[in-house]
N, C-alpha and C positions, 0 to 999 in steps of 0.2 A: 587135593589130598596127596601128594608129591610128597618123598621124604627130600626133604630139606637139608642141605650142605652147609657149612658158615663158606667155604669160600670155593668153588668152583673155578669158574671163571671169574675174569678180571679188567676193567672197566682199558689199560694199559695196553692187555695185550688180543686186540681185537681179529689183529691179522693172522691168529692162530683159535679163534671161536670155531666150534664145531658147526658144519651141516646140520640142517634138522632132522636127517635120517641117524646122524650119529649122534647129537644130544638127546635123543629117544634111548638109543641102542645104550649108550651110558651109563641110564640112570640114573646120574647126579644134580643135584637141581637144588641151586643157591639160589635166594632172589632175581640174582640179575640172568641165571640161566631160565629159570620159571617165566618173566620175561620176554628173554630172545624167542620162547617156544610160542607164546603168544602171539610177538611179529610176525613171525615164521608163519604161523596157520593164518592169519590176518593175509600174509603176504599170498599165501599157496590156493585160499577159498576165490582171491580174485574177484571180489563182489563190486561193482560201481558204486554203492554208494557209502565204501570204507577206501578213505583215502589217506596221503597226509600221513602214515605211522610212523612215528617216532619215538623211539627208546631213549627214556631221559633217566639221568640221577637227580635225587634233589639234595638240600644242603642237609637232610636228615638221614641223608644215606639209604633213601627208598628207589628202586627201581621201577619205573613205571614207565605204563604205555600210552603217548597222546594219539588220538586218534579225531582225524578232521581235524586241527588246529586246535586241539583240545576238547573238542564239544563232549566227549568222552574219555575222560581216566580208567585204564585198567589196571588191574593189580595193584589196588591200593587195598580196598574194604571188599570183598567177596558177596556182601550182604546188600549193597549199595549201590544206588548207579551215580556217578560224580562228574563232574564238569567243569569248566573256570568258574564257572558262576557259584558253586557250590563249595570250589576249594582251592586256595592259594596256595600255589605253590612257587619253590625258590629253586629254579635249575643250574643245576651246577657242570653235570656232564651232559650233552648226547653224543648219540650214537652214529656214526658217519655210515647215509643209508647205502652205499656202496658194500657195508659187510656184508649184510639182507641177501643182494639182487646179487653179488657173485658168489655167497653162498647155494643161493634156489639155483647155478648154472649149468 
């Protein structure tokens, strides 16, 4: 329940995305920053058996998060749990994980 931006941040300009201490402090949250905040807590919980996250675009211009080599989509359906096998997707961007790890440094 985030209020939602149309454009925050920008798939372009990655090398200037916020820490997750400052896209909290923010409070703005586009799709693709809703997102990054997901990687981020994925990233920061440190669990063994969440691996593999990756922030993709697809060609319908949804932001989502593969997680294991997909076995789980996030931020697609709130109501749903999804996976390749349940939903095809067309990747157009990701996310080079380098922003992640020398963000969390």
């Amino acid at each position: 329940m985030l209020p939602i931006d149309n454009h925050y941040l920008h798939w372009e300009d990655t090398r200037n995305w916020p820490n997750p201490w400052d896209l909290l402090a923010d409070g703005i949250f586009c799709g693709l920053a809703k997102s990054l905040g997901i990687v981020y807590t994925l990233q920061l919980i440190n669990r063994a058996d969440i691996n593999d996250i990756t922030l993709v675009q697809t060609a319908e211009g949804d932001n989502l998060v593969l997680v294991n080599q997909g076995l789980y989509i996030l931020n697609w359906s709130p109501t749903e749990i999804l996976n390749n096998d349940t939903l095809q997707i067309e990747i157009t961007k990701t996310m080079d994980p380098s922003v992640v790890t020398n963000a969390l440094t």
